[in-house]
N, C-alpha and C positions, 0 to 999 in steps of 0.2 A: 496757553492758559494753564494755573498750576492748579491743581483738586487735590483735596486733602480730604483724607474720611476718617476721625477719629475715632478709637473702637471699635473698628471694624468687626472685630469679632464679638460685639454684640447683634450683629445683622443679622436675624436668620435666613439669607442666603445672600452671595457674594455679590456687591454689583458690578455689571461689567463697565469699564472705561469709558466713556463718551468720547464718540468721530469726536474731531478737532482737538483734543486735549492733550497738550504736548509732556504734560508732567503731570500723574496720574499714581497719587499715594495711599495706600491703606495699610492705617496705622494698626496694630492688634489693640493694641493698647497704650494710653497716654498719658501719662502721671500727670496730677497735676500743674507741677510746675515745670514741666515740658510743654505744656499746649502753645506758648508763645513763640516760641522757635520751630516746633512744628508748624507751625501757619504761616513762616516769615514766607514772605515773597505770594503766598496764595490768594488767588483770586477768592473763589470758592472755596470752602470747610462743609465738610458734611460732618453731623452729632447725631449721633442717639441718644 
């Protein structure tokens, strides 16, 4: 399963991985018109 967190570095603090997730991304930061390609293939997207 592929996890995507974009903006990560708006979290104040990091989350760690989740057991079972084989593709596990934190994004710093995601331009607008990157968010579509960053999420290709992802199950799950994490936003702030």
């Amino acid at each position: 399963m592929k996890i995507v967190i974009l903006d990560g570095a708006t979290l104040p603090v990091p989350l760690p991985a989740l057991r079972g997730c084989t593709d596990w991304q934190v994004r710093e930061h995601t331009a607008e018109n990157a968010i579509v390609g960053a999420l290709k293939d992802a199950s799950v997207a994490i936003t702030n």
